[in-house]
LUMTIKOL-51880 format. One record per residue (C-alpha): x, y, z. Coordinates in steps of 0.5 Angstrom, whole numbers, padded with zeros to 4 digits, always signed. Example, Ala and Ser with C-alpha at 12.3 -4.5 7.8 and 13.67 -1.06 7.14 Angstrom:
# LUMTIKOL-51880
+0025-0009+0016+0027-0002+0014
//
This chain:
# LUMTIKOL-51880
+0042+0009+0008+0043+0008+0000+0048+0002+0001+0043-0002+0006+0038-0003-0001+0037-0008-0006+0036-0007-0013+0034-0010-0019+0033-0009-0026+0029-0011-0033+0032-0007-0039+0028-0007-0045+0032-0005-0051+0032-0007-0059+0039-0010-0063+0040-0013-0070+0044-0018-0068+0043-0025-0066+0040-0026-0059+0046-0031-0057+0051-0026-0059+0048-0021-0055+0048-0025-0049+0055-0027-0050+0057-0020-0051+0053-0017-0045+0056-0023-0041+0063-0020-0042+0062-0013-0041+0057-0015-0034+0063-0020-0031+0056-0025-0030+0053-0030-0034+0047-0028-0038+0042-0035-0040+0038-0035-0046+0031-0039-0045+0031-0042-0051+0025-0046-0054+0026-0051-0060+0022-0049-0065+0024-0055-0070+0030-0059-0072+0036-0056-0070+0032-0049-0070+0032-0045-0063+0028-0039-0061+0028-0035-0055+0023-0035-0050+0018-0030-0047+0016-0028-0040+0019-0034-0037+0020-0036-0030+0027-0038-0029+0030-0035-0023+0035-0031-0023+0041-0028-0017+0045-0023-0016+0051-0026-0023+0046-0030-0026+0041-0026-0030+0037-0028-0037+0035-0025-0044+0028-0025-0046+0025-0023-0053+0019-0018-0051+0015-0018-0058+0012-0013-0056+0017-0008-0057+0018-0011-0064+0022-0019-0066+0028-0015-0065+0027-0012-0058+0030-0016-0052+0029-0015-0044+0035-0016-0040+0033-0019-0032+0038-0018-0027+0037-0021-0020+0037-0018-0014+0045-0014-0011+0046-0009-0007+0047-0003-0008+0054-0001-0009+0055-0007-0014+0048-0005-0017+0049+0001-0019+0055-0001-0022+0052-0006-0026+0047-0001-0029+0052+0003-0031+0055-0002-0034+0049-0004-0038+0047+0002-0040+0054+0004-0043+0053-0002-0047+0046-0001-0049+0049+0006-0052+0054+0001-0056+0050-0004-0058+0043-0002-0058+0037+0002-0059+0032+0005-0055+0024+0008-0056+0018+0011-0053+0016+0003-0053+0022+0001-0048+0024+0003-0041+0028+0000-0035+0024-0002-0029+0027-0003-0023+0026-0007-0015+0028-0004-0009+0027-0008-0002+0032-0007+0003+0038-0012+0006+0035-0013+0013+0042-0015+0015+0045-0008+0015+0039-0004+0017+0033-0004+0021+0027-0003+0019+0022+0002+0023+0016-0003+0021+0015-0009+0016+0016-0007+0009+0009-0010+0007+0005-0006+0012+0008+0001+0008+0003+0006+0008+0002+0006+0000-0003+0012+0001+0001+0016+0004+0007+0014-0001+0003+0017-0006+0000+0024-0003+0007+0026-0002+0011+0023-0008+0014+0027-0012+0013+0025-0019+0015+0032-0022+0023+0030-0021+0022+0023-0025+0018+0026-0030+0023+0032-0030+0029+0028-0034+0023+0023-0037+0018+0028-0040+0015+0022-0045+0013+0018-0039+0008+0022-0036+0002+0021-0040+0005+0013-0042-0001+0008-0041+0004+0002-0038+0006+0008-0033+0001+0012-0030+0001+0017-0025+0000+0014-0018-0003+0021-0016-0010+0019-0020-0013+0017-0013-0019+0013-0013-0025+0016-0008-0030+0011-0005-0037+0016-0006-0042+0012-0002-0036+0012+0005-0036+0020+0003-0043+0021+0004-0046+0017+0009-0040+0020+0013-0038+0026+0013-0031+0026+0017-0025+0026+0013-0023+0019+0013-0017+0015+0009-0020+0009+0008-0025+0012+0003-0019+0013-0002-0016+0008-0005-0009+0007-0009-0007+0004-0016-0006-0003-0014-0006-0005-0021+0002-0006-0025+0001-0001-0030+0003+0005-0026+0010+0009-0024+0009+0005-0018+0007-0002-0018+0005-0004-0011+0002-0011-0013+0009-0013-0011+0009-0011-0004+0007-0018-0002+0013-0020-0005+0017-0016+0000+0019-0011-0006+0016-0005-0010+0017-0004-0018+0018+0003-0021+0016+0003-0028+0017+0011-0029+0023+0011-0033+0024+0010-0040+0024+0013-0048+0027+0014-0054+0035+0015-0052+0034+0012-0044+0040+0009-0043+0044+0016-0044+0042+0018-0038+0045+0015-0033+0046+0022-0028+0038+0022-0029+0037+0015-0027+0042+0013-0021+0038+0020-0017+0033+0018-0019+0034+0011-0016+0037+0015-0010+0030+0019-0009+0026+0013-0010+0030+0009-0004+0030+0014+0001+0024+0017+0000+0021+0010+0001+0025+0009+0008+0022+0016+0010+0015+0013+0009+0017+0007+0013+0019+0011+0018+0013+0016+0019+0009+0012+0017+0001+0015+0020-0002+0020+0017+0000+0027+0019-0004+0033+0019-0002+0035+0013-0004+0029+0009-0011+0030+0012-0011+0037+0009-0008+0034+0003-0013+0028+0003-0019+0034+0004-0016+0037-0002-0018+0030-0007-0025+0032-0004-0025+0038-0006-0022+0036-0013-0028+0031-0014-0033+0035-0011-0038+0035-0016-0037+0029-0018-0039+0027-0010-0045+0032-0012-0047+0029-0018-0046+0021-0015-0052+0025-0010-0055+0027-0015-0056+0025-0023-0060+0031-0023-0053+0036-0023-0050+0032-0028-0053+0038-0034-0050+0043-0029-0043+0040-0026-0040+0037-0033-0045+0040-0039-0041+0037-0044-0043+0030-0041-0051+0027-0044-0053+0021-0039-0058+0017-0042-0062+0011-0040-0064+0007-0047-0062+0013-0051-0068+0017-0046-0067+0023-0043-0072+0022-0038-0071+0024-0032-0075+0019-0027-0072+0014-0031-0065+0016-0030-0067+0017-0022-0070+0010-0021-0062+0007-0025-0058+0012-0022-0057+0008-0016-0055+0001-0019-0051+0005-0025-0047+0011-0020-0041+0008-0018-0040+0005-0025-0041+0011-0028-0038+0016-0023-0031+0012-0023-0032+0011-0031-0031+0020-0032-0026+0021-0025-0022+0016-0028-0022+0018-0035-0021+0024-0034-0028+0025-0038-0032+0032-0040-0035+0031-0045-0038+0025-0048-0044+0021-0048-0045+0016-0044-0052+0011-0045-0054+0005-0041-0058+0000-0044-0062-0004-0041-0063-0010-0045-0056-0013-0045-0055-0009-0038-0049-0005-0042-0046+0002-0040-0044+0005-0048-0040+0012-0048-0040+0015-0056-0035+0021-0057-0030+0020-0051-0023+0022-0052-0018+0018-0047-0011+0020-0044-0008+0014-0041-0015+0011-0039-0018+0005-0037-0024+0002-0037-0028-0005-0037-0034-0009-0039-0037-0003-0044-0038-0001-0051-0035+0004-0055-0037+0008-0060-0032+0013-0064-0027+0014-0059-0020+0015-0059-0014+0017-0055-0009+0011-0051-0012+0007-0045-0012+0000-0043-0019-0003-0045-0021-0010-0042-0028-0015-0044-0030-0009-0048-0034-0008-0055-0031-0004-0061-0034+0000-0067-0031+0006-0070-0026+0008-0065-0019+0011-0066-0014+0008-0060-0006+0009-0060-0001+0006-0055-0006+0003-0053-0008-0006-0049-0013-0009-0051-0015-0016-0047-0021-0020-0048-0025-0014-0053-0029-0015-0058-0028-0011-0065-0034-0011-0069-0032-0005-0074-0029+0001-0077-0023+0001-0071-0017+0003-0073-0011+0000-0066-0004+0003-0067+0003+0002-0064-0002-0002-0059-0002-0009-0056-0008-0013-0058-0009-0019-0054-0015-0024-0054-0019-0020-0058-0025-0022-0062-0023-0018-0068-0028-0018-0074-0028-0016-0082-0028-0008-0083-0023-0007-0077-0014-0005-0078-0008-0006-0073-0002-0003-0075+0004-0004-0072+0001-0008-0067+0002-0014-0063-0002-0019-0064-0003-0025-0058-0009-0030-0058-0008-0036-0056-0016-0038-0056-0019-0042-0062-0025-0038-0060-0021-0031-0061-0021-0030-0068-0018-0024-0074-0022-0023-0079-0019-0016-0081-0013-0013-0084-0007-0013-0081-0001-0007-0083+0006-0008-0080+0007-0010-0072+0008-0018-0070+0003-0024-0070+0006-0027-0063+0001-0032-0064-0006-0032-0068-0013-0036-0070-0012-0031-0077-0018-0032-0083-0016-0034-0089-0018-0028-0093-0014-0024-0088-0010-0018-0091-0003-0018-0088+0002-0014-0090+0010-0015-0092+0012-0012-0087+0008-0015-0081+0013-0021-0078+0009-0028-0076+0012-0032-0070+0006-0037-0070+0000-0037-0072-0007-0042-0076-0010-0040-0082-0018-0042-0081-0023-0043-0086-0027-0037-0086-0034-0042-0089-0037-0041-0082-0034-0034-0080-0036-0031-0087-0041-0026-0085-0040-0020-0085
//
């Protein structure tokens, strides 16, 4: 079974020496030829490039810079192989790695895996794997056991966080799968987006000192592949994930409750005010409560959130939560005011909140935010505001940086001329822009 599957890895790493040197090296010590995408940067001035689309096989790989991780963190992408010259070619990296480089909580090793059709026959097509059955029985315990670090980590998060679809569930009292929903998006520890490609991408392991453990990952890898075919080969519900399935219902029930009716909410989470324009009326809130419940229920369920005020103004049809801790959250089209934890934040306003380890993606900062250890990009990011150590990405001309940057990288940037940046913060490309029309504070 383990030698009919195919595999491929991404190694993220970080290493002083000069990225030519490090392809060469690894080239040498791997028996196959690693390309360095380059950019010309200027007269007879190279650099590597980010996130590129050249292909790569089974003994041509490609070295990338992941700026995310820093300018000297690099991304090592094989092709697809075989299992056996695979695992082999892991080992390989992964004792050059504990000779060469370094590693920490930012980087980890990725790994795809399909199955070579020519040595075993699958019991059904691999794109028709029962995803939500995959995840009631996965055993996330085992990855996490020799990965401690990765269990709350924002880019990998558990595939055990089911999303419940409220409507079905009331309108329809019968236990029905289809009325739960997996993680289809690729920041969890199974990215399952790839399915349509004919893989799926593990993203579980990694941290600080990943490359030394070798035994962890080849066994892991092992579980994934023979798990993975146990599923495809019992690939219905059985009794037993019904009752597991029963037991989701049973974890959200107050929340079924609460979508019910908004009146609960004061009894089932005490710690959570709802308001309608900052009113505690209740025929208010009743008359909104349709319109606003699936929102506001998926907002708390997957967030983990007990205790924080939520609002709903309707002026601007905008949903605001205040004093709400995330662990490795993720929410959309809000305003947050002093909030704090990790999460992945998209299309969303910003004053005085706290966030670390985190992805900001289109968000506007208005004030008094401080992001760390954090990727910020495409973000509107106004005076009174501080990113430290953060990678920093916009490639918008409407996308400006007024506040004050410490540490972390400026992959690209639209930076006001009064802006404070650091001597330790690296510039790879940015524009200075005058701040006589931007100058309101």
């Amino acid at each position: 079974m383990l030698n009919a599957a195919r595999l491929g890895f991404e190694f993220e790493f970080i290493s002083p020496s000069d990225y030519k040197k490090i392809a060469r090296k690894l080239s040498e010590h791997c028996g196959v030829r690693v390309l360095i995408p380059e950019v010309v940067t200027g007269v007879n001035k190279y650099a590597l490039k980010y996130h590129t689309g050249l292909d790569v096989t089974d003994d041509i790989w490609k070295l990338e810079i992941d700026y995310s991780g820093g300018d000297k963190c690099y991304e090592l992408i094989t092709g697809v192989m075989a299992y056996k010259d695979a695992i082999k070619k892991l080992g390989l990296v992964l004792n050059w790695l504990s000779e060469n480089a370094i590693t920490d909580d930012r980087c980890a090793i990725h790994v795809n895996m399909s199955y070579d059709e020519t040595m075993i026959k699958l019991p059904i097509d691999f794109m028709l794997l029962n995803t939500l059955k995959f995840c009631l029985n996965f055993d996330e315990d085992k990855v996490y056991k020799a990965f401690p670090k990765r269990r709350n980590s924002v880019f990998a998060k558990s595939i055990k966080k089911l999303c419940v679809n409220y409507y079905d569930i009331i309108t329809d009292a019968t236990i029905n799968e289809v009325y739960i929903d997996v993680p289809k998006s690729k920041y969890y520890g199974v990215n399952f987006s790839k399915l349509k490609d004919g893989y799926i991408e593990f993203r579980y392991m990694g941290g600080n000192g990943y490359e030394k453990k070798k035994k962890d990952i080849i066994d892991n890898i092992n579980y994934f592949i023979l798990y993975t075919f146990s599923i495809l080969e019992n690939n219905k519900l059985n009794d037993t994930d019904y009752d597991k399935i029963k037991s989701i219902y049973k974890e959200y029930q107050k929340f079924i409750d609460i979508y019910k009716n908004v009146n609960k909410i004061n009894e089932l989470l005490p710690d959570v005010d709802f308001t309608i324009d900052l009113l505690d009326n209740k025929e208010i809130i009743n008359t909104y409560w349709s319109m606003l419940r699936n929102k506001i229920i998926n907002i708390l369920v997957d967030n983990n959130l007990t205790k924080c005020s939520i609002n709903y103004n309707s002026d601007i049809s905008r949903i605001e939560i205040k004093n709400a801790e995330f662990k490795s959250g993720y929410i959309n089209n809000v305003t947050l005011y002093d909030c704090s934890g990790d999460i992945i934040i998209q299309d969303s306003d910003l004053i005085g909140c706290d966030f670390v380890n985190s992805h900001l993606v289109n968000c506007e900062l208005i004030s008094n935010n401080t992001i760390k250890n954090s990727k910020v990009e495409d973000c509107i990011v106004k005076y009174n505001n501080k990113c430290i150590n953060c990678y920093i990405n916009s490639l918008s001309k409407d996308k400006e940086f007024h506040g004050k940057i410490e540490g972390g990288i400026i992959r690209n940037g639209f930076i006001g001329e009064e802006v404070e940046i650091g001597d330790d913060v690296i510039i790879i490309s940015m524009k200075k822009i005058s701040n006589k029309k931007t100058n309101k504070k």
